[in-house]
OpenMM code with the backbone's topology and positions (N, CA, C; nanometers):
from openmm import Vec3, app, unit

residues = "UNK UNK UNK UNK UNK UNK UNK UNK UNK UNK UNK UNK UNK UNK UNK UNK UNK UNK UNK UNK UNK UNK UNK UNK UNK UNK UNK UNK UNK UNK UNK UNK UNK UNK UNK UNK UNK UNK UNK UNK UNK UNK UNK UNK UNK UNK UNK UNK UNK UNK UNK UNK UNK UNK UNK UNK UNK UNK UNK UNK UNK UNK UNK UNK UNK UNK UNK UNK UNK UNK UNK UNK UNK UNK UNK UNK UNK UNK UNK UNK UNK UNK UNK UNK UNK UNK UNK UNK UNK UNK UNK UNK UNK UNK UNK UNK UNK UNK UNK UNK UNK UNK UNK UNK UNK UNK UNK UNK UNK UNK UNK UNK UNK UNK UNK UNK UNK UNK UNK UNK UNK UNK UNK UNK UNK UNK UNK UNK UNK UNK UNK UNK UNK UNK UNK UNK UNK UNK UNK UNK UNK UNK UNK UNK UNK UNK UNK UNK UNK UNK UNK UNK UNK UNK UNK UNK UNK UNK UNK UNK UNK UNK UNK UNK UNK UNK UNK UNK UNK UNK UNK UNK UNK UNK UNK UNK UNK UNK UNK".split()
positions = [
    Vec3(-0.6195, 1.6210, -6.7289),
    Vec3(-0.4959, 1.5920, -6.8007),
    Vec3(-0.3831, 1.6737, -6.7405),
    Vec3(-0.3010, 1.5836, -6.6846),
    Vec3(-0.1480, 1.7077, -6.6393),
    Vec3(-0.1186, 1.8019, -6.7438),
    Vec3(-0.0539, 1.8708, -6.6835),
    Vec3(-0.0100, 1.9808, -6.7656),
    Vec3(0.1300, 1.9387, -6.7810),
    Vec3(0.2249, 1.8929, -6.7191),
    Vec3(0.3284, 1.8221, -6.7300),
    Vec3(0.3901, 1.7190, -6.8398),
    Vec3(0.4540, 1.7740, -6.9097),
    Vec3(0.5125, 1.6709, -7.0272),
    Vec3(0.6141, 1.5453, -6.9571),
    Vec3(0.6302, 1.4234, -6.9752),
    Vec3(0.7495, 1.3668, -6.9577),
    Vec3(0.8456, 1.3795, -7.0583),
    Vec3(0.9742, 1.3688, -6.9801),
    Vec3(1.0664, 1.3869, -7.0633),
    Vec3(1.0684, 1.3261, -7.1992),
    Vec3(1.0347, 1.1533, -7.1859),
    Vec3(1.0233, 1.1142, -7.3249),
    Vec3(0.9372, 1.1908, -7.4248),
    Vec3(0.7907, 1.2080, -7.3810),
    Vec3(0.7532, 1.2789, -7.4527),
    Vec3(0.7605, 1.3887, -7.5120),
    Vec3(0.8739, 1.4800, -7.4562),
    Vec3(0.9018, 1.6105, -7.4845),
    Vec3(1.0101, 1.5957, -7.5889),
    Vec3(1.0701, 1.4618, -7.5441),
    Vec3(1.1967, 1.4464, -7.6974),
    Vec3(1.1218, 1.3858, -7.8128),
    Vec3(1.0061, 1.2749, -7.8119),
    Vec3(0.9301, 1.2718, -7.9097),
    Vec3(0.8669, 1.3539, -8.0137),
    Vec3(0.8703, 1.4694, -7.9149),
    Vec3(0.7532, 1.5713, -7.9719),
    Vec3(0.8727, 1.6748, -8.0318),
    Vec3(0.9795, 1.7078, -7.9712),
    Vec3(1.1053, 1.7665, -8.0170),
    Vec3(1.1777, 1.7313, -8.1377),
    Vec3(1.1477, 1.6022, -8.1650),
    Vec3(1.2133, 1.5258, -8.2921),
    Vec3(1.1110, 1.5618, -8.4168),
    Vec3(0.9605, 1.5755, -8.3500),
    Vec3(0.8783, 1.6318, -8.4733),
    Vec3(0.9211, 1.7868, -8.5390),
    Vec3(1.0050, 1.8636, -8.4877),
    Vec3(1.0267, 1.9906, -8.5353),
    Vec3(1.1269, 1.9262, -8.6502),
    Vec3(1.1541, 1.9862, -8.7891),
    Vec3(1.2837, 1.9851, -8.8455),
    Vec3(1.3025, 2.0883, -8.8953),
    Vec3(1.3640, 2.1607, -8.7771),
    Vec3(1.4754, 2.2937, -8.8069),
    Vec3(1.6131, 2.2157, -8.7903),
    Vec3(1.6778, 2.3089, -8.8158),
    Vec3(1.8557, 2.2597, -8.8082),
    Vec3(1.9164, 2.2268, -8.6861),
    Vec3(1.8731, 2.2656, -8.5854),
    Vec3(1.8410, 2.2415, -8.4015),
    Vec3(1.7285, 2.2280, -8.4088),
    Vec3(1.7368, 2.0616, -8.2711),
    Vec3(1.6189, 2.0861, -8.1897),
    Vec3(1.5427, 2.1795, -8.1257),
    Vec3(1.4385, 2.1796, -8.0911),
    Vec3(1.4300, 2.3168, -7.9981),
    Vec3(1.3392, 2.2314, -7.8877),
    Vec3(1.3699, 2.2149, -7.8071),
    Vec3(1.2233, 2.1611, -7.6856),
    Vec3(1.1201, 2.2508, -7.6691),
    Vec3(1.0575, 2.1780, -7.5914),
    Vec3(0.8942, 2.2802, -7.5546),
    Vec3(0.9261, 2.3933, -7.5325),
    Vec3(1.0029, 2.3896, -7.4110),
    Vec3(1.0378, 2.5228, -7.3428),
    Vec3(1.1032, 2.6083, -7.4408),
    Vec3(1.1671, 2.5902, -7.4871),
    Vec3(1.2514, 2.6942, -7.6605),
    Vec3(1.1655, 2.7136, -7.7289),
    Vec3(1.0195, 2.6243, -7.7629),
    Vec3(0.9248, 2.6156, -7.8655),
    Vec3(0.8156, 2.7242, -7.8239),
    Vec3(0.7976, 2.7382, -7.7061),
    Vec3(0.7156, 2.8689, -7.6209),
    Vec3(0.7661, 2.9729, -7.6381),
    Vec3(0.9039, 2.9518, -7.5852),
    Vec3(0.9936, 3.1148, -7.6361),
    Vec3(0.9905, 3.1511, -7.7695),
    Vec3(0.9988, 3.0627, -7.8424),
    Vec3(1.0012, 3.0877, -7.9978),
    Vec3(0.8563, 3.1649, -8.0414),
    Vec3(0.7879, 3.1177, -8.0229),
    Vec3(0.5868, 3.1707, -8.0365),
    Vec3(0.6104, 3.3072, -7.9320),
    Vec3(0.6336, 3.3345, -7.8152),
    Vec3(0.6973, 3.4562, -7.7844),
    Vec3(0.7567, 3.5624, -7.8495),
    Vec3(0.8686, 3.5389, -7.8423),
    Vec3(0.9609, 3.5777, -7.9161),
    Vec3(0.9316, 3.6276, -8.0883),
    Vec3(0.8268, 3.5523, -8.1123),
    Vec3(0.7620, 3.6121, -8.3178),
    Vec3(0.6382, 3.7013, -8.2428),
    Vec3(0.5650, 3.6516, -8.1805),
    Vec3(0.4575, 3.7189, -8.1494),
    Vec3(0.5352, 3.8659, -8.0961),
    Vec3(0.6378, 3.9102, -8.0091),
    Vec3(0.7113, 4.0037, -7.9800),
    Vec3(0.7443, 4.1069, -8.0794),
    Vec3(0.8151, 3.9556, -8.1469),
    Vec3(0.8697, 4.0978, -8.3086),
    Vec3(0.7773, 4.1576, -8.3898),
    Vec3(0.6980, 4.0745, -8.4101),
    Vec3(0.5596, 4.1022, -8.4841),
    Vec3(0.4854, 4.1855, -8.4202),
    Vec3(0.4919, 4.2693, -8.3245),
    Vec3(0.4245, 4.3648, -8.2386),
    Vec3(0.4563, 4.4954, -8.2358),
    Vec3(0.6056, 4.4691, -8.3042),
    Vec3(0.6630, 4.6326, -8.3115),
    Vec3(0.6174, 4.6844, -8.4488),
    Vec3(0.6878, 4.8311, -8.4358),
    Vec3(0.6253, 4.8699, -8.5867),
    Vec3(0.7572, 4.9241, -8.6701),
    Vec3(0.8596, 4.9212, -8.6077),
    Vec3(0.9768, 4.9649, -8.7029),
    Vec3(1.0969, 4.8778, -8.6541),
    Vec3(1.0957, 4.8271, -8.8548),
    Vec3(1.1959, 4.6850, -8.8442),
    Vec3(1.2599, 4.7425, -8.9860),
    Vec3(1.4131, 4.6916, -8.9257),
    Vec3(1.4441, 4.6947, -9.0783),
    Vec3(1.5152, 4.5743, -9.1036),
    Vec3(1.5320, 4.5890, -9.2698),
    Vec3(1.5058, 4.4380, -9.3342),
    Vec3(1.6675, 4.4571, -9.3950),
    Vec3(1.7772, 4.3546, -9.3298),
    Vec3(1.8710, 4.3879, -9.4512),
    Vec3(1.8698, 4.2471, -9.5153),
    Vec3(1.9529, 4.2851, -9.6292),
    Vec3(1.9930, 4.1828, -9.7490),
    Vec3(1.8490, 4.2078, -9.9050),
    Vec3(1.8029, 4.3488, -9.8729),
    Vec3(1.7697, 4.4017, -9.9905),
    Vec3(1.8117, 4.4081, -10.0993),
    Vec3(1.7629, 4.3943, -10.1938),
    Vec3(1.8323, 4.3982, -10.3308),
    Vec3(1.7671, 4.5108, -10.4686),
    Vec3(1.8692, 4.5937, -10.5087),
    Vec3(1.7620, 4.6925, -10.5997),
    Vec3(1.7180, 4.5930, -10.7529),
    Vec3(1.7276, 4.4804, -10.7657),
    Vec3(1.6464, 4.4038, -10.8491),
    Vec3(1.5182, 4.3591, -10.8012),
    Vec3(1.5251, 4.3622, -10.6862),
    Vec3(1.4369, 4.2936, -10.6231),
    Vec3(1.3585, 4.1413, -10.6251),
    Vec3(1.4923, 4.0316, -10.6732),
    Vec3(1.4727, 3.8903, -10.6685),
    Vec3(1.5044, 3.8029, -10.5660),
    Vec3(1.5048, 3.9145, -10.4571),
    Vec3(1.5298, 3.8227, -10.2922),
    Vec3(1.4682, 3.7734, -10.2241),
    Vec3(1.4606, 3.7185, -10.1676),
    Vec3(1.3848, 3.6795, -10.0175),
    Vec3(1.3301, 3.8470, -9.9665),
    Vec3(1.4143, 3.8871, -9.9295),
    Vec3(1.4470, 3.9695, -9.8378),
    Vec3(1.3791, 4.0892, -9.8823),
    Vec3(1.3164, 4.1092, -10.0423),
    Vec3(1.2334, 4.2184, -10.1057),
    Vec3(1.1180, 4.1858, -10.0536),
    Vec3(1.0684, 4.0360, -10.0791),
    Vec3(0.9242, 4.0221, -10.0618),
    Vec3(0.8756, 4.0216, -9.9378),
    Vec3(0.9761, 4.0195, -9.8103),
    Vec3(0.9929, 4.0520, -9.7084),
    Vec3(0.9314, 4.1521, -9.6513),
    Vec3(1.0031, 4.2339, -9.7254),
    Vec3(1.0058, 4.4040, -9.6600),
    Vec3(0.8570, 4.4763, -9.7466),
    Vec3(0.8032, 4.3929, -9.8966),
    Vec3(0.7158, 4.4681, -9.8913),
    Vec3(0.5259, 4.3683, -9.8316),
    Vec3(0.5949, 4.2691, -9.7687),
    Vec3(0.4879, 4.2258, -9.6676),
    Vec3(0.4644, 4.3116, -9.5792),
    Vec3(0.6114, 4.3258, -9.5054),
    Vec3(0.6172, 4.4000, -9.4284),
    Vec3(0.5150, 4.5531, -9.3932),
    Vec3(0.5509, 4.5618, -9.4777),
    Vec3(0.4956, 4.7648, -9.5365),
    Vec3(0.3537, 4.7274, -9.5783),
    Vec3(0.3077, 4.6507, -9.6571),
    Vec3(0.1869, 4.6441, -9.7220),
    Vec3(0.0916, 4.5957, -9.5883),
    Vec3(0.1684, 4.5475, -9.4776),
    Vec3(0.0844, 4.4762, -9.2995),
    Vec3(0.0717, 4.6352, -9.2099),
    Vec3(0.1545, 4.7144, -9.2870),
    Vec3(0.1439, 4.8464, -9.2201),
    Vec3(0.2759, 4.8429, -9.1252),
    Vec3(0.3852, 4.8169, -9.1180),
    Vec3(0.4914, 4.8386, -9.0432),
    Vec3(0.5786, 4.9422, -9.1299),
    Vec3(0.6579, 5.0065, -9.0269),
    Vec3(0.7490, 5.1219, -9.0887),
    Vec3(0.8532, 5.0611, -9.1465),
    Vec3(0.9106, 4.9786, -9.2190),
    Vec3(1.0424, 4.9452, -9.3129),
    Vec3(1.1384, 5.0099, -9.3103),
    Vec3(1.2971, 4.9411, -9.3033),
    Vec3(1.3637, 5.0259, -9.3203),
    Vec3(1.4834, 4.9115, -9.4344),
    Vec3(1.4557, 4.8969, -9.5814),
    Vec3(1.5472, 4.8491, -9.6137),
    Vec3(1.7297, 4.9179, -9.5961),
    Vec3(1.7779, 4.7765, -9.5744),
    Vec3(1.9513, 4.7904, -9.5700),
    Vec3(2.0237, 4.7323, -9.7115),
    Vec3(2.0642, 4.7741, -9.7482),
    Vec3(2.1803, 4.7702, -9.8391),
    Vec3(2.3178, 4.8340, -9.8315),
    Vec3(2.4203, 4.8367, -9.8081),
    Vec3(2.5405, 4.8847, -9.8327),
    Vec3(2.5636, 4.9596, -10.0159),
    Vec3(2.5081, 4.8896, -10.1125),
    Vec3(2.5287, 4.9045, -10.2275),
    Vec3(2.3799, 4.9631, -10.2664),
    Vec3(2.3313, 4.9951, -10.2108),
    Vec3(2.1796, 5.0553, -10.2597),
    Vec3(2.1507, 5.2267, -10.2301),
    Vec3(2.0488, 5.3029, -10.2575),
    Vec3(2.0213, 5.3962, -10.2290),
    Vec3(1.8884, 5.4293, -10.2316),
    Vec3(1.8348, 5.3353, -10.3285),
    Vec3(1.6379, 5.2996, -10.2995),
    Vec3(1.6396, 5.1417, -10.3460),
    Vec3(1.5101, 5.1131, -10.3095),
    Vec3(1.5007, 5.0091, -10.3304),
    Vec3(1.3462, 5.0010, -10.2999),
    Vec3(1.2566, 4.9261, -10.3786),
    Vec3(1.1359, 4.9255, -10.4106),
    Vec3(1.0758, 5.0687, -10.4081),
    Vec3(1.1590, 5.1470, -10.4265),
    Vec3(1.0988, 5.3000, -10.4562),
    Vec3(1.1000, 5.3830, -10.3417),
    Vec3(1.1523, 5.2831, -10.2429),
    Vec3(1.1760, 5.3595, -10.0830),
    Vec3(1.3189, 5.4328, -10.1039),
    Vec3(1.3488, 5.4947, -9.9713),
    Vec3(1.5160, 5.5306, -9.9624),
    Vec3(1.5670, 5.3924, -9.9082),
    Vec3(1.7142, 5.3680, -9.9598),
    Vec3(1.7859, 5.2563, -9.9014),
    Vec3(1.8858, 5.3105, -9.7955),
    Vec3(1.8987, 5.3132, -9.6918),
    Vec3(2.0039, 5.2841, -9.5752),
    Vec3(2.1506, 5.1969, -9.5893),
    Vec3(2.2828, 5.2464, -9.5677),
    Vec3(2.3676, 5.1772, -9.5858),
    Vec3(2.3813, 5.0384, -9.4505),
    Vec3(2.3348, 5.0992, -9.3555),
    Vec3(2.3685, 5.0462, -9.2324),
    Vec3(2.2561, 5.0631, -9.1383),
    Vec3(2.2611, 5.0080, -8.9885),
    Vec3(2.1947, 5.0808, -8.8872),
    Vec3(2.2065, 5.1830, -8.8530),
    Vec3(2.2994, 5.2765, -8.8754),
    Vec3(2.3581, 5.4060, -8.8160),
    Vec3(2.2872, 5.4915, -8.8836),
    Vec3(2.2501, 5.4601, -8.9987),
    Vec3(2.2120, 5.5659, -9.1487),
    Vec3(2.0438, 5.5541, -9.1485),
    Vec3(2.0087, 5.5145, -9.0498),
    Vec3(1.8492, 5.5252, -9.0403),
    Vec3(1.7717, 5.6022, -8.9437),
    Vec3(1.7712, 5.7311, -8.9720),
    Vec3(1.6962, 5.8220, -8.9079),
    Vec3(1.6022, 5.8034, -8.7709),
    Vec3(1.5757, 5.6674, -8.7623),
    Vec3(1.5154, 5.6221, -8.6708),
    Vec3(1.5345, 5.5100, -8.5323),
    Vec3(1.4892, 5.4837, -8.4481),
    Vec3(1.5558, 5.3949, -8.3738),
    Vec3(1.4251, 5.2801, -8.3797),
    Vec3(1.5249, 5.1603, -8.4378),
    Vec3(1.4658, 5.0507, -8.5031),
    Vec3(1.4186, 4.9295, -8.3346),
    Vec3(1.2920, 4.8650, -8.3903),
    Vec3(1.2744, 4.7833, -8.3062),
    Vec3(1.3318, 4.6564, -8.3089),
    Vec3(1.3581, 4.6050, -8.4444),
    Vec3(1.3656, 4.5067, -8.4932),
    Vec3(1.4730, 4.5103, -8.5942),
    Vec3(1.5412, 4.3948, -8.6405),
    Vec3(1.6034, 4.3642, -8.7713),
    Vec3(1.5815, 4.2197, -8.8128),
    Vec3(1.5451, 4.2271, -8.9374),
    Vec3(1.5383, 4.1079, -9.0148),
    Vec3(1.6530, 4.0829, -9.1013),
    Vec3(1.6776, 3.9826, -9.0713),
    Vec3(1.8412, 3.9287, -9.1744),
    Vec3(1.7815, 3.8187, -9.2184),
    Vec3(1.8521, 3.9031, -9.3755),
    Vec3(1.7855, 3.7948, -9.4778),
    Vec3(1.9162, 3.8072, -9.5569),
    Vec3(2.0188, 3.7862, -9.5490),
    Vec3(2.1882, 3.8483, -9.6047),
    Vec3(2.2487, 3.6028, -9.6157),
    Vec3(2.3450, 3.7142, -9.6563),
    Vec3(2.4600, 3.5918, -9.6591),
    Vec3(2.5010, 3.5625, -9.4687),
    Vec3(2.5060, 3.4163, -9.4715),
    Vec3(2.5061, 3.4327, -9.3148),
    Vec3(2.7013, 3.4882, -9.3028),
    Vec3(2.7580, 3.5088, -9.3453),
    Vec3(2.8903, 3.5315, -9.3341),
    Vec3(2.8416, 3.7078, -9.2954),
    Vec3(2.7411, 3.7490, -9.3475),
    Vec3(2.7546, 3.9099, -9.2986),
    Vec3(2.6291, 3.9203, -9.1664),
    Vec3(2.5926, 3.8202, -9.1122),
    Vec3(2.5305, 3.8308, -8.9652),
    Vec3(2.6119, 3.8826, -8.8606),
    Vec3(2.7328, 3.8649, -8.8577),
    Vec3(2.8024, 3.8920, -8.7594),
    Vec3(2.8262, 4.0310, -8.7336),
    Vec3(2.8652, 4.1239, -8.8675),
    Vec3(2.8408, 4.2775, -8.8456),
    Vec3(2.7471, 4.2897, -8.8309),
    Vec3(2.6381, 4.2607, -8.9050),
    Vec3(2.4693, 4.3104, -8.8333),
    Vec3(2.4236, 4.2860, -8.6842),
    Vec3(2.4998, 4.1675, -8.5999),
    Vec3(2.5003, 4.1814, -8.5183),
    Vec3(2.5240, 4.3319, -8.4042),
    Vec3(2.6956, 4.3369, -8.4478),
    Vec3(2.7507, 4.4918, -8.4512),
    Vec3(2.6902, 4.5943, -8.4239),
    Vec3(2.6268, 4.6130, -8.5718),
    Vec3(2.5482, 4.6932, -8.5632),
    Vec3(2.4458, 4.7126, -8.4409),
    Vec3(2.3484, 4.6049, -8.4714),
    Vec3(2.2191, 4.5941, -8.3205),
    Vec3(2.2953, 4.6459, -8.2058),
    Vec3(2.3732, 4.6432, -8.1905),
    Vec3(2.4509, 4.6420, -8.0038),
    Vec3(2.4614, 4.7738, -8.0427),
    Vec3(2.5541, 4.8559, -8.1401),
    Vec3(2.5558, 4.9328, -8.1348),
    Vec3(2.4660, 5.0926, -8.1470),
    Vec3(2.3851, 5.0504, -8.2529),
    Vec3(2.2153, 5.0915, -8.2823),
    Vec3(2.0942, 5.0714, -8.1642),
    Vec3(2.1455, 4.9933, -8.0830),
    Vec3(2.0129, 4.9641, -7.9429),
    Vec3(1.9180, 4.8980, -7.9974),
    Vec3(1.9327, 4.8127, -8.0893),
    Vec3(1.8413, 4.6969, -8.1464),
    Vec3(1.7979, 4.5836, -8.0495),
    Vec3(1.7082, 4.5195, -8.0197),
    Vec3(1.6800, 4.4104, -7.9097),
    Vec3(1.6315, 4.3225, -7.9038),
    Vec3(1.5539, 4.3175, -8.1140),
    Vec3(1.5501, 4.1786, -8.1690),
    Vec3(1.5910, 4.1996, -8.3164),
    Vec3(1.6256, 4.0615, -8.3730),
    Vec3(1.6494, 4.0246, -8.4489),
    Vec3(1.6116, 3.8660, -8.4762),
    Vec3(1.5497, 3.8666, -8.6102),
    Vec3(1.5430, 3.7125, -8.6893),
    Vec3(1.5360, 3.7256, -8.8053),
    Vec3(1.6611, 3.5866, -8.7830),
    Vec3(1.7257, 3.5356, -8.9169),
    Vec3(1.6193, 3.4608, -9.0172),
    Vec3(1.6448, 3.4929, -9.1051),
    Vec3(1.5450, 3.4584, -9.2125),
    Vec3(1.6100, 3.3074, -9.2611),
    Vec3(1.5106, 3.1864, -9.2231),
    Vec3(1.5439, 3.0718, -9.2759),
    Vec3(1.4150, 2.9930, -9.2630),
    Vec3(1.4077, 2.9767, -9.4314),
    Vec3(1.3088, 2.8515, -9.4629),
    Vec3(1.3234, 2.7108, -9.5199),
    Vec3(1.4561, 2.7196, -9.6045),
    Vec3(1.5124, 2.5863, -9.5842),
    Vec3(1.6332, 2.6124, -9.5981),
    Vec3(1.7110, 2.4966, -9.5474),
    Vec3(1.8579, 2.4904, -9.5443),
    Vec3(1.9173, 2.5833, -9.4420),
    Vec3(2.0147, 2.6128, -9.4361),
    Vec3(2.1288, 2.7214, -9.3529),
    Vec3(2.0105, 2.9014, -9.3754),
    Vec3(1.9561, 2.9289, -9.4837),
    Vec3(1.9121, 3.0930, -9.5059),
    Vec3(1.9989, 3.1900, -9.4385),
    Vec3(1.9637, 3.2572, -9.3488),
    Vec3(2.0716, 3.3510, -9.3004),
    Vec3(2.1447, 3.3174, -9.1736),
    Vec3(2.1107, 3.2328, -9.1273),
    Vec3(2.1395, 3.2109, -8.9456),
    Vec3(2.3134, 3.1959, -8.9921),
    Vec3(2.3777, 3.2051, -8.8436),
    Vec3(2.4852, 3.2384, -8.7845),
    Vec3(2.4995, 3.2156, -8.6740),
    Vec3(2.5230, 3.0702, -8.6433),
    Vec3(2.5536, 3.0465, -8.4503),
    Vec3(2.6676, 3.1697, -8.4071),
    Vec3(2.7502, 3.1976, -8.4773),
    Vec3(2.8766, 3.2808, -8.3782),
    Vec3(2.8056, 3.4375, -8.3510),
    Vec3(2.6813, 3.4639, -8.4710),
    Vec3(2.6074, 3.5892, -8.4780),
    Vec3(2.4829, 3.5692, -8.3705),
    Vec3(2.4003, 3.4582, -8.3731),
    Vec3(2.3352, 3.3910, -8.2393),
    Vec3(2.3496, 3.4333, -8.1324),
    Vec3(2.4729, 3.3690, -8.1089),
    Vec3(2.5719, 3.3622, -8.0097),
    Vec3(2.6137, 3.4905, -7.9507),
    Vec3(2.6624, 3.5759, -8.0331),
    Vec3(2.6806, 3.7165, -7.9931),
    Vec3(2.5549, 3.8056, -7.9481),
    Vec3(2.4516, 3.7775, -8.0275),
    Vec3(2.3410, 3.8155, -8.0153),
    Vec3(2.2698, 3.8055, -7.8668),
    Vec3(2.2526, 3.7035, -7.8686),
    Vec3(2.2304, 3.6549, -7.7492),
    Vec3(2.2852, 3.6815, -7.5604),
    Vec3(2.4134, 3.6783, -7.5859),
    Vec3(2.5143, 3.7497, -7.4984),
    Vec3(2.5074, 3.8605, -7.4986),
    Vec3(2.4595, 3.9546, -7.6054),
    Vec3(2.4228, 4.1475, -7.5618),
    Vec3(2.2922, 4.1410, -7.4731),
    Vec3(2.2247, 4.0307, -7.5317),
    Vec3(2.0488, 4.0671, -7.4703),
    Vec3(1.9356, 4.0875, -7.5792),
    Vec3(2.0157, 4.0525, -7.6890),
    Vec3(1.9341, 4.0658, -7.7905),
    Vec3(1.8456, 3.9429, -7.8106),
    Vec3(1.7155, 3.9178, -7.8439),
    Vec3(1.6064, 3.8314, -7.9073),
    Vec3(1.6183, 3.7746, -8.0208),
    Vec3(1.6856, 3.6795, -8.0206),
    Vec3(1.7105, 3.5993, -8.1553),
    Vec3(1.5664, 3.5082, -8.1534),
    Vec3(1.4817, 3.5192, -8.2922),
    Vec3(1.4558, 3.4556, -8.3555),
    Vec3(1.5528, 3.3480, -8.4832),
    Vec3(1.6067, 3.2306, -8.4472),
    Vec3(1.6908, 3.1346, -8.5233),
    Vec3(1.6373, 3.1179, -8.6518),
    Vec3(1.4668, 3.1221, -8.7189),
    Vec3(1.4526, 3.0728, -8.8471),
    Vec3(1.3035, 3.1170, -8.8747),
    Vec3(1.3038, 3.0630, -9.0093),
    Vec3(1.1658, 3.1322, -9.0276),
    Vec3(1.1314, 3.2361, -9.1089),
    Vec3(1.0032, 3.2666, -9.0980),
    Vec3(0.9886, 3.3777, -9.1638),
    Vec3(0.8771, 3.4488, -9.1680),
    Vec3(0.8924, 3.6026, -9.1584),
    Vec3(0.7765, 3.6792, -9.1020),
    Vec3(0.6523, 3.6825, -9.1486),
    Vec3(0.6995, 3.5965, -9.2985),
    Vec3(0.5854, 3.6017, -9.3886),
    Vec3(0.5091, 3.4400, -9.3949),
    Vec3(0.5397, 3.3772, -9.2882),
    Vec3(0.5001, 3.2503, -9.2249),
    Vec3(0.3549, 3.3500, -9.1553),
    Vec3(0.4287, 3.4472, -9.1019),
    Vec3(0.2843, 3.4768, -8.9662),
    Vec3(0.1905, 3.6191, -9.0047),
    Vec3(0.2717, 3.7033, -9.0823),
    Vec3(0.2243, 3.8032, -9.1294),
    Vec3(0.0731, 3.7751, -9.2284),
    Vec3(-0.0411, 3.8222, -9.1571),
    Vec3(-0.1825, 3.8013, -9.2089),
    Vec3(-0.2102, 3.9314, -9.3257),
    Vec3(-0.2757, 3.8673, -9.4486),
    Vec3(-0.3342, 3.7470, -9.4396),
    Vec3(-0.1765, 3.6173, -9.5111),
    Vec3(-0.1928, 3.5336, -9.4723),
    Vec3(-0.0692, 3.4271, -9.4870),
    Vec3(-0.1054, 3.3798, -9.5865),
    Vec3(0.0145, 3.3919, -9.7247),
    Vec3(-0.0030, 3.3376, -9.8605),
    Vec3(-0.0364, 3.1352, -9.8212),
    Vec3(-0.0548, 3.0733, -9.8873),
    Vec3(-0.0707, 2.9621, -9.9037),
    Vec3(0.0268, 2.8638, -9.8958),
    Vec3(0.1584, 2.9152, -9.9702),
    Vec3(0.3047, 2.8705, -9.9671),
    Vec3(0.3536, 2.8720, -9.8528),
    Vec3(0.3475, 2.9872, -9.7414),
    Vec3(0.3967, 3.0105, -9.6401),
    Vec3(0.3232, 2.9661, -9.5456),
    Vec3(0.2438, 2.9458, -9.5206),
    Vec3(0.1616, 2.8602, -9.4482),
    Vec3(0.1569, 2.6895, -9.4609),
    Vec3(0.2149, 2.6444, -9.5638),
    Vec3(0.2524, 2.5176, -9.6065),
    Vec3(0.4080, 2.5005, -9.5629),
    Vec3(0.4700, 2.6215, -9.5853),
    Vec3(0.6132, 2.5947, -9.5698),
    Vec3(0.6220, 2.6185, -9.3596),
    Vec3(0.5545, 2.6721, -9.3340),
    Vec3(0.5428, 2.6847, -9.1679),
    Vec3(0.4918, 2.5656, -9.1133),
    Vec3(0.3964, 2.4656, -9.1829),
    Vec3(0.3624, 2.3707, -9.1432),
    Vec3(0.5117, 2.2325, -9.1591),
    Vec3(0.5530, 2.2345, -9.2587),
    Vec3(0.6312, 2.1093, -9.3574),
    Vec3(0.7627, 2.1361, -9.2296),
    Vec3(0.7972, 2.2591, -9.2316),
    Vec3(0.9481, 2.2747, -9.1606),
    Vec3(0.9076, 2.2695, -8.9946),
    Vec3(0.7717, 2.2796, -8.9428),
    Vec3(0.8096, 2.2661, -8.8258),
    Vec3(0.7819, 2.3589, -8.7426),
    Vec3(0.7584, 2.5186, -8.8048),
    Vec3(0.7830, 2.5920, -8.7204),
    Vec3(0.6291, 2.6804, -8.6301),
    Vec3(0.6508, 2.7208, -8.5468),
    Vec3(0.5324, 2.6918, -8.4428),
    Vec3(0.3929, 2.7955, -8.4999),
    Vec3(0.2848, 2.7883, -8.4718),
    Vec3(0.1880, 2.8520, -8.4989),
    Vec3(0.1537, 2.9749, -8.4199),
    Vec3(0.1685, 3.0864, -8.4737),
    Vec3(0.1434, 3.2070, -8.3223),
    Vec3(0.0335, 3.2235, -8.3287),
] * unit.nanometer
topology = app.Topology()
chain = topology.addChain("A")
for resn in residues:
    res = topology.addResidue(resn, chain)
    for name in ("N", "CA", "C"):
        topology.addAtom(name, app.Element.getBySymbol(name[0]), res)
């Protein structure tokens, strides 16, 4: 069997994804890259925390921690959060982060971008499971142009073992690739 896709077939098989962009094979490899990458480090921090803890972005961070990764929730308006210390920013974290997860309003991707460039961050993914979630083409975009590793959608708790049932249904339904 070639190893070679034809083009038709590669837009066939491209139309089976439904994220908000296509992504072709070749984007669809980088993408399984690119999670398998982030998912390899051990200190990520998670912004768009909340000290109620009814976010996305809580159950996130304590996947995160409970898989054994070092956490670093972000809040601007916080000071703990799930009983951890909260961080205002990238600057305010004692540590030099591998990763950031944005799980925020996409209108505040663009400073978190900021931040990464300025913090020496070198991935980041936007947290999206349906609809718009956090992504930001102009934050993408910027992202991308420093050298940073955008992951576009998704979610860590798609791949993070052992994988709830929901998230493994919702990784299948939307499309997004199997690492």
């Amino acid at each position: 069997m070639s190893k070679q896709i034809s083009m038709s077939k590669q837009i066939s098989m491209s139309k089976q994804i439904s994220m908000n962009e296509q992504i072709s094979m070749n984007e669809q490899i980088s993408m399984n890259e690119q999670i398998s990458n982030f998912l390899a480090q051990k200190k990520i921090a998670v912004a768009g925390v909340s000290r109620k803890g009814d976010v996305p972005a809580n159950a996130i961070y304590k996947k995160l921690r409970s898989a054994g990764y070092q956490v670093y929730p972000l809040n601007p308006h916080a000071t703990e959060v799930e009983g951890d210390v909260c961080y205002s920013d990238l600057a305010a974290v004692p540590e030099q982060m591998d990763g950031l997860l944005i799980a925020t309003h996409p209108d505040q991707a663009v400073g978190l971008i900021r931040q990464c460039q300025t913090s020496g961050v070198t991935r980041v993914w936007f947290h999206r499971s349906v609809g718009q979630g956090s992504y930001n083409e102009e934050a993408a975009t910027l992202a991308r142009e420093s050298g940073i590793s955008v992951i576009p959608g998704g979610c860590p708790m798609m791949y993070c073992q052992p994988v709830d049932i929901f998230h493994r249904c919702l990784r299948w339904v939307a499309g997004y690739p199997k690492v």
